[in-house]
Jmol script that loads the backbone (N, CA, C; Angstrom):
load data "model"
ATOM      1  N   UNK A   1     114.017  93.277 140.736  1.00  0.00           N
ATOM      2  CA  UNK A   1     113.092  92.722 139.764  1.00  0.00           C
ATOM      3  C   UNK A   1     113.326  93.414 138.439  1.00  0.00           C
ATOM      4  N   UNK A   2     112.508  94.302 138.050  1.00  0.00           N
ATOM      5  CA  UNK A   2     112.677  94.846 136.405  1.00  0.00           C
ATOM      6  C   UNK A   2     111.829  96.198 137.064  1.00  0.00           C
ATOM      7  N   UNK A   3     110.733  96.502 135.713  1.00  0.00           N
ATOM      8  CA  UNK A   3     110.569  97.692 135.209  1.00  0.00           C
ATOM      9  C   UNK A   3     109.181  97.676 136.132  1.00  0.00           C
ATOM     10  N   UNK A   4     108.965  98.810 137.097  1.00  0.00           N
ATOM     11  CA  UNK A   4     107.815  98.762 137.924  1.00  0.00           C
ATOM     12  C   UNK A   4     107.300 100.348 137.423  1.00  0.00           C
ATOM     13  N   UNK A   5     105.619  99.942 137.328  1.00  0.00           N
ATOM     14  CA  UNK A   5     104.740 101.016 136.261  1.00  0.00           C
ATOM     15  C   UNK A   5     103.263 100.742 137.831  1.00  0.00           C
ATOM     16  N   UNK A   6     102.941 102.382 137.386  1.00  0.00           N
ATOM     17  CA  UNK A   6     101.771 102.082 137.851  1.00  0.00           C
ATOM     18  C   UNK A   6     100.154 102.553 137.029  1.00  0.00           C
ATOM     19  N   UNK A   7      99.836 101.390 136.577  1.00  0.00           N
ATOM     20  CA  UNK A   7      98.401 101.336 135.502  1.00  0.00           C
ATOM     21  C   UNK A   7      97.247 102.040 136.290  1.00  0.00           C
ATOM     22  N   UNK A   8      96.701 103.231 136.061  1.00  0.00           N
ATOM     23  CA  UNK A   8      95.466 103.670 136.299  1.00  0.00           C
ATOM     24  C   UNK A   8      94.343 103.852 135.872  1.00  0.00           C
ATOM     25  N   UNK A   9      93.004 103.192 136.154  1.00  0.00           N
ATOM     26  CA  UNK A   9      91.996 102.623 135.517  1.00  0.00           C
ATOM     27  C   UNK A   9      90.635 103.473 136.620  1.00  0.00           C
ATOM     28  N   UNK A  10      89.751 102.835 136.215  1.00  0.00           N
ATOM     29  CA  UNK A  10      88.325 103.152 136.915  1.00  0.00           C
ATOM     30  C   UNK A  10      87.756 101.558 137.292  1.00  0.00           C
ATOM     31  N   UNK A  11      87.560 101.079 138.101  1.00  0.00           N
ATOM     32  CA  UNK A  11      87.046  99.663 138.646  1.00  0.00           C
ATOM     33  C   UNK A  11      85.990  99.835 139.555  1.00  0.00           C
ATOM     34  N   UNK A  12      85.228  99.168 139.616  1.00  0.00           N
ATOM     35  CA  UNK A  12      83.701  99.108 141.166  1.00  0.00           C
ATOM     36  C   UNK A  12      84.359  98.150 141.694  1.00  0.00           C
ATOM     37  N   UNK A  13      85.669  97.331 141.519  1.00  0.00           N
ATOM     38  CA  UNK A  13      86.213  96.507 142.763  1.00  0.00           C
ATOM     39  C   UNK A  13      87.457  96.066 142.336  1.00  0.00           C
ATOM     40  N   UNK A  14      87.901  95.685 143.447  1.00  0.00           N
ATOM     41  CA  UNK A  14      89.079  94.531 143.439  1.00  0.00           C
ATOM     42  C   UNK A  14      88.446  93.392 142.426  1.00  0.00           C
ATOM     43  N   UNK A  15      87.361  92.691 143.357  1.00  0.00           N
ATOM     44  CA  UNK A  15      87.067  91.796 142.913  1.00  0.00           C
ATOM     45  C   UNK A  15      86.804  91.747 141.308  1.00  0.00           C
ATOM     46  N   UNK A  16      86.874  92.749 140.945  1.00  0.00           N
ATOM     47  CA  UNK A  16      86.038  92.941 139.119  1.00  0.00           C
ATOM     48  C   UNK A  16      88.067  92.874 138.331  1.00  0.00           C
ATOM     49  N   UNK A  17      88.425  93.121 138.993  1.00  0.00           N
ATOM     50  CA  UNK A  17      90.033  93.480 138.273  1.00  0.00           C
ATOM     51  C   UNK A  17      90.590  92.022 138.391  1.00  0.00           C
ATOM     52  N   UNK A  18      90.137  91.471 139.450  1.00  0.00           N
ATOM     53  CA  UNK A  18      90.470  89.919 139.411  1.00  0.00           C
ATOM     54  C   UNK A  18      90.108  88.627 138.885  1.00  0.00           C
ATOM     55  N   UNK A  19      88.557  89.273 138.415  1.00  0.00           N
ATOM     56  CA  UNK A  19      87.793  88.745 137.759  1.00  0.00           C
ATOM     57  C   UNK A  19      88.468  89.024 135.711  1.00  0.00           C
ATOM     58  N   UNK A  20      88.922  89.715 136.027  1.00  0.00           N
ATOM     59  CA  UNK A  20      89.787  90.083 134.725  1.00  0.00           C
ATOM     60  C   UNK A  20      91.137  89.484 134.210  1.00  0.00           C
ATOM     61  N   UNK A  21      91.924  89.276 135.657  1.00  0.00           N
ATOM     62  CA  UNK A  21      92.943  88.646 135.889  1.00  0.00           C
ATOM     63  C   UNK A  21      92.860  86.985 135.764  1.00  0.00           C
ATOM     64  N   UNK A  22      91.566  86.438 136.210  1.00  0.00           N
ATOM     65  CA  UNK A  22      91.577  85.219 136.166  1.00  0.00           C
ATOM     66  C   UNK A  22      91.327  84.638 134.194  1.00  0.00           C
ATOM     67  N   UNK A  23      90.737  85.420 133.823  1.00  0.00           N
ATOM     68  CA  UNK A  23      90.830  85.037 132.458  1.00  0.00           C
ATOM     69  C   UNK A  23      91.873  84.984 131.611  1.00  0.00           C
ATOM     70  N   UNK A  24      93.236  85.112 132.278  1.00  0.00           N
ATOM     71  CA  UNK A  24      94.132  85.056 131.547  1.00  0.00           C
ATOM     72  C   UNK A  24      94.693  83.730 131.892  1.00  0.00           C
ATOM     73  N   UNK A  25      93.841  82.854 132.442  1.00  0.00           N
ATOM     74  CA  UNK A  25      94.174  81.389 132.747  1.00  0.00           C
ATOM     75  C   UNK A  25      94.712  80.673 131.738  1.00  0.00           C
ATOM     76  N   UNK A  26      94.583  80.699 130.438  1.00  0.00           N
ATOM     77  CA  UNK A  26      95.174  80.066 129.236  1.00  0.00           C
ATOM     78  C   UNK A  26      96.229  80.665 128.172  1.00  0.00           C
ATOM     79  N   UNK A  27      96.923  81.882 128.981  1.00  0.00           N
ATOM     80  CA  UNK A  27      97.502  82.300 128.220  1.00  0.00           C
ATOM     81  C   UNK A  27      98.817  82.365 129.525  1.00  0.00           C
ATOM     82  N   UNK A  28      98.407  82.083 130.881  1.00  0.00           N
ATOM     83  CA  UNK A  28      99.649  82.482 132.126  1.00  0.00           C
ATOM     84  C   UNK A  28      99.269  81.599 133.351  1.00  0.00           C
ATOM     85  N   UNK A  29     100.555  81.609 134.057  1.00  0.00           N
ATOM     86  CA  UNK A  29      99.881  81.042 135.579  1.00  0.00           C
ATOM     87  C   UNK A  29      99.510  82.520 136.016  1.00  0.00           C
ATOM     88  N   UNK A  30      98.732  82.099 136.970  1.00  0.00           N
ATOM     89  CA  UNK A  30      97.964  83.238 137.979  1.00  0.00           C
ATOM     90  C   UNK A  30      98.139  82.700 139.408  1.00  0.00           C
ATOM     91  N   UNK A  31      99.238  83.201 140.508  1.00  0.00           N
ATOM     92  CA  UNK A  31      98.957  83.072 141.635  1.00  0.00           C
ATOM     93  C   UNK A  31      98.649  84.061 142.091  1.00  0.00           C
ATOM     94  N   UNK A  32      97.137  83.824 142.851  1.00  0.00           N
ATOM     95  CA  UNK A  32      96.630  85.152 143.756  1.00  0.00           C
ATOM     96  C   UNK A  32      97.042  84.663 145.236  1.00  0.00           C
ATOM     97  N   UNK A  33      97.536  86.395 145.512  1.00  0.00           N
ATOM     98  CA  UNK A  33      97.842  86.468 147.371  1.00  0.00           C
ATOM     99  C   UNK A  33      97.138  87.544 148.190  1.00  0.00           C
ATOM    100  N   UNK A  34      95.719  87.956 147.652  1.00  0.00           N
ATOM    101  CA  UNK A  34      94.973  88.639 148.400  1.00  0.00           C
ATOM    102  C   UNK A  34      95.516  89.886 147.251  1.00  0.00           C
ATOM    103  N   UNK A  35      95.400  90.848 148.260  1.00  0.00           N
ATOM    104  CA  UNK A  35      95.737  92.429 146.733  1.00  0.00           C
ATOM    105  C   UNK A  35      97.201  92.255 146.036  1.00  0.00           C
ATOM    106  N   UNK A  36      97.830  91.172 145.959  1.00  0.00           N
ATOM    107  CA  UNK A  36      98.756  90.846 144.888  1.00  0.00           C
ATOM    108  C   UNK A  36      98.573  89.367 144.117  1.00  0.00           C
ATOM    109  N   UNK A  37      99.293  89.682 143.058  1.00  0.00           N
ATOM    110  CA  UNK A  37      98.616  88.922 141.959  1.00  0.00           C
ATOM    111  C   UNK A  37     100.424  88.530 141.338  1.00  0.00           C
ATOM    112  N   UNK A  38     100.753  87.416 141.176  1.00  0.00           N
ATOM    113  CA  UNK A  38     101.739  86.989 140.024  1.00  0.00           C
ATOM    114  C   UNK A  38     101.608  86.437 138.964  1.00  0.00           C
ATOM    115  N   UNK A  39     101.414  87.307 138.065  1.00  0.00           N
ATOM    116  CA  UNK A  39     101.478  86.070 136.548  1.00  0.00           C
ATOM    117  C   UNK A  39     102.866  85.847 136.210  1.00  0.00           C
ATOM    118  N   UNK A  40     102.884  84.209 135.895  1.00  0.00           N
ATOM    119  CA  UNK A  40     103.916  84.003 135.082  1.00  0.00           C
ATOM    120  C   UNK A  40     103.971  83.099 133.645  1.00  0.00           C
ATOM    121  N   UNK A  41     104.880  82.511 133.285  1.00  0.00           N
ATOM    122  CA  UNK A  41     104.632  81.975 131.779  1.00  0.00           C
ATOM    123  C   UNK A  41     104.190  80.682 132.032  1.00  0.00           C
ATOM    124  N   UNK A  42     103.306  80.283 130.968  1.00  0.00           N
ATOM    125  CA  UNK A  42     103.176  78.792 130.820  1.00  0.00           C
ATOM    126  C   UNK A  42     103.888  78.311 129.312  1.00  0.00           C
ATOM    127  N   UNK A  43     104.245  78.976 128.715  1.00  0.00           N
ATOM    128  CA  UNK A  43     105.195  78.509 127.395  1.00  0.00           C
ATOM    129  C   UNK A  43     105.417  79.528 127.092  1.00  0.00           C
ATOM    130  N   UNK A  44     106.832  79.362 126.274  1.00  0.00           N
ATOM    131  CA  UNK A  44     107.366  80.566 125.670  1.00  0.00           C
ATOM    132  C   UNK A  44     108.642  81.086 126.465  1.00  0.00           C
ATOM    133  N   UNK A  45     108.780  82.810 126.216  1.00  0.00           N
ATOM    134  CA  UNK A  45     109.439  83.176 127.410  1.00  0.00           C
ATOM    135  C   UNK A  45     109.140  83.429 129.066  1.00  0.00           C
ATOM    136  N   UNK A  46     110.544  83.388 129.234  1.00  0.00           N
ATOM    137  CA  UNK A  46     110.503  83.865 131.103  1.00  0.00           C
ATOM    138  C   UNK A  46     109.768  84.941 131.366  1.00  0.00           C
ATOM    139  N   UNK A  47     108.750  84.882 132.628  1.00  0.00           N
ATOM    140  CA  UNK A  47     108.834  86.264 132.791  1.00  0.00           C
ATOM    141  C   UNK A  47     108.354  85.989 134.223  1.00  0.00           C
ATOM    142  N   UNK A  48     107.707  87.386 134.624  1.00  0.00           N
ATOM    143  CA  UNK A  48     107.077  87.643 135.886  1.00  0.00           C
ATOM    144  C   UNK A  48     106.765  88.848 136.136  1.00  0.00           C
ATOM    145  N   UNK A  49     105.312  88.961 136.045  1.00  0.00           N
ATOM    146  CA  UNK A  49     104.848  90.023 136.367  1.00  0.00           C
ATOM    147  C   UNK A  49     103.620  90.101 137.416  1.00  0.00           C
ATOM    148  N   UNK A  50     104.566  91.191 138.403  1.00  0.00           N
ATOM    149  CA  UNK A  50     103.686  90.823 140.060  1.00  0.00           C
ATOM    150  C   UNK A  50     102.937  92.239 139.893  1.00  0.00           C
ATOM    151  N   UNK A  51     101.599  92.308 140.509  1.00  0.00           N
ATOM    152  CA  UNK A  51     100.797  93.213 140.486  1.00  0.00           C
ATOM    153  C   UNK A  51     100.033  93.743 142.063  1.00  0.00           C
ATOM    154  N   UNK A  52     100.061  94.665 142.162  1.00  0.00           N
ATOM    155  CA  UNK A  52      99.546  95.160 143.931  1.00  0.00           C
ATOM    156  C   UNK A  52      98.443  95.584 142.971  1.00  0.00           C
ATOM    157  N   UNK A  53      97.133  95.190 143.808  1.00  0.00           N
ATOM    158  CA  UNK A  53      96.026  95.935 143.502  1.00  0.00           C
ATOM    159  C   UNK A  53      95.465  97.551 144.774  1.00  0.00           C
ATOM    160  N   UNK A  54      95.620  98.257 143.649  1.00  0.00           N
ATOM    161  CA  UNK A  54      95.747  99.710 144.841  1.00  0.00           C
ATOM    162  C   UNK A  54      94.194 100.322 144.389  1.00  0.00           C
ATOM    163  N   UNK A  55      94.081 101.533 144.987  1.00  0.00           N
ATOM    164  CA  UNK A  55      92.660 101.982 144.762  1.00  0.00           C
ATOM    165  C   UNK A  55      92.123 102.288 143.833  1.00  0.00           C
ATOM    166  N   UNK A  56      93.244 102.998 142.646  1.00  0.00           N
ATOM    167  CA  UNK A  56      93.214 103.359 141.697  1.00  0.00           C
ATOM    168  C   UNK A  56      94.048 102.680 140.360  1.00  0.00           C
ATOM    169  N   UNK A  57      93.537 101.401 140.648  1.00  0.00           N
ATOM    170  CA  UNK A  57      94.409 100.711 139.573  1.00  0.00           C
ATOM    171  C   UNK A  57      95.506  99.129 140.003  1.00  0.00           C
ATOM    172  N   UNK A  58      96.347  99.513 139.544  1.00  0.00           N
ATOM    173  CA  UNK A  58      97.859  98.482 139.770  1.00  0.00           C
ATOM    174  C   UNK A  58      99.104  99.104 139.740  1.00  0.00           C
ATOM    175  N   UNK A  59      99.779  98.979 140.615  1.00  0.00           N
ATOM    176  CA  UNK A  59     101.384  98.899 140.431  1.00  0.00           C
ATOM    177  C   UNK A  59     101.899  97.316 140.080  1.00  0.00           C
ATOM    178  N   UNK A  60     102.833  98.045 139.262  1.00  0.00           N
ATOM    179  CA  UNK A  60     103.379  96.301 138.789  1.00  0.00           C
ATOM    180  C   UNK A  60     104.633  96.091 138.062  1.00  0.00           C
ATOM    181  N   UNK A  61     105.540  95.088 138.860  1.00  0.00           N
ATOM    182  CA  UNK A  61     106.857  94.956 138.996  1.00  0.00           C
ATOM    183  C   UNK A  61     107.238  94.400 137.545  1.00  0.00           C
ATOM    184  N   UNK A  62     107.886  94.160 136.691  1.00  0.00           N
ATOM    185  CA  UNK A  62     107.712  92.650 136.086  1.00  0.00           C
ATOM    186  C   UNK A  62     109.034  92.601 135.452  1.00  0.00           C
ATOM    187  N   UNK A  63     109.929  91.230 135.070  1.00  0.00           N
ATOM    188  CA  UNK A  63     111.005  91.345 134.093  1.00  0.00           C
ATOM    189  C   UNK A  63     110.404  89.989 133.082  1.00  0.00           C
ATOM    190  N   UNK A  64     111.601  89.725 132.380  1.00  0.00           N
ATOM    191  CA  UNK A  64     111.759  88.861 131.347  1.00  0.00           C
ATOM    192  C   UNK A  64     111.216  88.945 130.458  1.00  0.00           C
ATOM    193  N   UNK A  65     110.648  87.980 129.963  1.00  0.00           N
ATOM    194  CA  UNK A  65     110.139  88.516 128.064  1.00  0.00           C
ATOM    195  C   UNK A  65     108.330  88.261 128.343  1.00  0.00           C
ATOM    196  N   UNK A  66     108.037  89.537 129.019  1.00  0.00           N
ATOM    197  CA  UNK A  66     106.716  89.845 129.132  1.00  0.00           C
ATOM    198  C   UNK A  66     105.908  90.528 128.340  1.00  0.00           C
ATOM    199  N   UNK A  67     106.596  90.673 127.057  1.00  0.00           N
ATOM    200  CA  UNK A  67     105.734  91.807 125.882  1.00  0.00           C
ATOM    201  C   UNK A  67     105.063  91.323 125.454  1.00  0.00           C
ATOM    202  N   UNK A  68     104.751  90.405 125.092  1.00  0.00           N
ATOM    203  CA  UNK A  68     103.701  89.351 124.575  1.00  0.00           C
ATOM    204  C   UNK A  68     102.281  89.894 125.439  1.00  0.00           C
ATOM    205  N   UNK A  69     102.562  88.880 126.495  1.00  0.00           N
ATOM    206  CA  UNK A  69     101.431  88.906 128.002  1.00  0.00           C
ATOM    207  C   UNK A  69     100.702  90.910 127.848  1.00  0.00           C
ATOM    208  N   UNK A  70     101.976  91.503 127.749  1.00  0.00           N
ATOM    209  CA  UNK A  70     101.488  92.869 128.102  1.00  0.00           C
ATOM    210  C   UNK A  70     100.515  93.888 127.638  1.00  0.00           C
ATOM    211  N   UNK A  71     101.066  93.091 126.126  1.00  0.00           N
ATOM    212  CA  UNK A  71      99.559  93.701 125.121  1.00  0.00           C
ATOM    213  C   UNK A  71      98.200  93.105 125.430  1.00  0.00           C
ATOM    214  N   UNK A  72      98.478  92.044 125.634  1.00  0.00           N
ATOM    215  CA  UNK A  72      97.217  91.400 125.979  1.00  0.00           C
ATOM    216  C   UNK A  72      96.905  91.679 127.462  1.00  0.00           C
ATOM    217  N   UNK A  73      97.958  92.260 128.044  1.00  0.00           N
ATOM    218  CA  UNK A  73      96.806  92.974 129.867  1.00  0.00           C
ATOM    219  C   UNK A  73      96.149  93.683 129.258  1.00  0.00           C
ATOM    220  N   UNK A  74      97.100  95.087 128.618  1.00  0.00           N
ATOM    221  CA  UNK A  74      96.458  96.370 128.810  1.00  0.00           C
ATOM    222  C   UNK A  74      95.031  95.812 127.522  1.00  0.00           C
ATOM    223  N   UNK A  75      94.640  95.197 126.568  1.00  0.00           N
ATOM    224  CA  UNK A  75      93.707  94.886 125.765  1.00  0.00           C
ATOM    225  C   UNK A  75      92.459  94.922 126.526  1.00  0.00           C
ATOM    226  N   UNK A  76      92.851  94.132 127.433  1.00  0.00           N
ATOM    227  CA  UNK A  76      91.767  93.421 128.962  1.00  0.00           C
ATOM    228  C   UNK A  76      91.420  94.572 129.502  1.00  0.00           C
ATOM    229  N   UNK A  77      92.222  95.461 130.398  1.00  0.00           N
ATOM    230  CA  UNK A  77      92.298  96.338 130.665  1.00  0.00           C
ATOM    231  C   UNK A  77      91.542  97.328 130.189  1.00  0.00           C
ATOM    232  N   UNK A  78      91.736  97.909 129.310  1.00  0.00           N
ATOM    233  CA  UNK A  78      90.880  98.807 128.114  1.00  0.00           C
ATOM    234  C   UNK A  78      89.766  98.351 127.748  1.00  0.00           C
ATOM    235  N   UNK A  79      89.215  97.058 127.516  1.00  0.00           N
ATOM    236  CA  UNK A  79      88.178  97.103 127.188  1.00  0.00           C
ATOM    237  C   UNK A  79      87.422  96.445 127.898  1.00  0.00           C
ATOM    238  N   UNK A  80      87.702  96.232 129.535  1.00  0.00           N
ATOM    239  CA  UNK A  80      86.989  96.349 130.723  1.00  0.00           C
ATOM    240  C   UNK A  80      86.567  97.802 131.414  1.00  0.00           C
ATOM    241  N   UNK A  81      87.664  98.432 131.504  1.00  0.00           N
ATOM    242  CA  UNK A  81      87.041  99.161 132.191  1.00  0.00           C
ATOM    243  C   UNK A  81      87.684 100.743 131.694  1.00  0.00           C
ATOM    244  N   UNK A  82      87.844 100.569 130.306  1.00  0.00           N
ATOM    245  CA  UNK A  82      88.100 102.293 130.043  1.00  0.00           C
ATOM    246  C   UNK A  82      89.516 102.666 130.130  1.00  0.00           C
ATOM    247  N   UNK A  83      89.423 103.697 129.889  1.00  0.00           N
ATOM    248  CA  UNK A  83      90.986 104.690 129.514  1.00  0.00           C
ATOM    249  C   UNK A  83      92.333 103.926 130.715  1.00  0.00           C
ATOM    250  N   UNK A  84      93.208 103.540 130.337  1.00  0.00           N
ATOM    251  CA  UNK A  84      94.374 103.512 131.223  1.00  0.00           C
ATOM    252  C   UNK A  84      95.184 104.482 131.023  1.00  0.00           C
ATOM    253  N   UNK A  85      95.966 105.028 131.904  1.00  0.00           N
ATOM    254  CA  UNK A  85      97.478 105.770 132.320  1.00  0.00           C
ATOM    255  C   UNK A  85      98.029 104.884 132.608  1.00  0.00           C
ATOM    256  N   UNK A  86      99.240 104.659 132.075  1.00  0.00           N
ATOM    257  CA  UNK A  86     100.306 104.580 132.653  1.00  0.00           C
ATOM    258  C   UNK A  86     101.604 105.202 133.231  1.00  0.00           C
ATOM    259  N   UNK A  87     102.255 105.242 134.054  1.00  0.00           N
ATOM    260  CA  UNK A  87     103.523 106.024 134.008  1.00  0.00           C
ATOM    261  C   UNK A  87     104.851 105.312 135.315  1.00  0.00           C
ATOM    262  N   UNK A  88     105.901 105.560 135.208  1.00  0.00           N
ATOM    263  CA  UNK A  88     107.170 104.351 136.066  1.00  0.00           C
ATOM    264  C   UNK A  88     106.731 105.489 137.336  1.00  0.00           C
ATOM    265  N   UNK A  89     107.068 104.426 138.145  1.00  0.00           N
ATOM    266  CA  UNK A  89     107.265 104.711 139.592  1.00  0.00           C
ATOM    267  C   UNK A  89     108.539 104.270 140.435  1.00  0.00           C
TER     268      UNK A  89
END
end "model"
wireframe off; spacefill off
backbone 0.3
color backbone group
């Protein structure tokens, strides 16, 4: 795949991180598979970025021209639920 990172956050659920994830309905596809998640493009560039939801956050795989999408996770991210880390795994 590409460049795999793992995002660490503070959440009261899965369900609240998915609830986060689904709002990116107009900007990506969203297929959910239980604690993994694929967004991909609906215009623009290629991409794919797959996400494991873990206890403390996300690991997440992704290639193609996902910089766009990415500012706008971590945005979501941050101003859901507070400070992120990131770092490659």
């Amino acid at each position: 795949m590409g460049l795999r990172q793992h995002f660490r956050f503070s959440s009261t659920s899965q369900e609240a991180v998915l609830e986060v994830f689904r709002g990116f309905s107009e900007v990506a596809n969203l297929d959910e598979r239980g604690a993994f998640v694929v967004f991909s493009q609906l215009d623009g560039a290629e991409f794919s970025f797959d996400c494991e939801l873990v206890e403390d956050g996300i690991v997440s795989e992704r290639a193609g021209g996902y910089f766009t999408f990415l500012g706008m996770f971590l945005e979501a991210l941050t101003g859901t639920f507070g400070p992120v880390t990131v770092e490659d795994v």
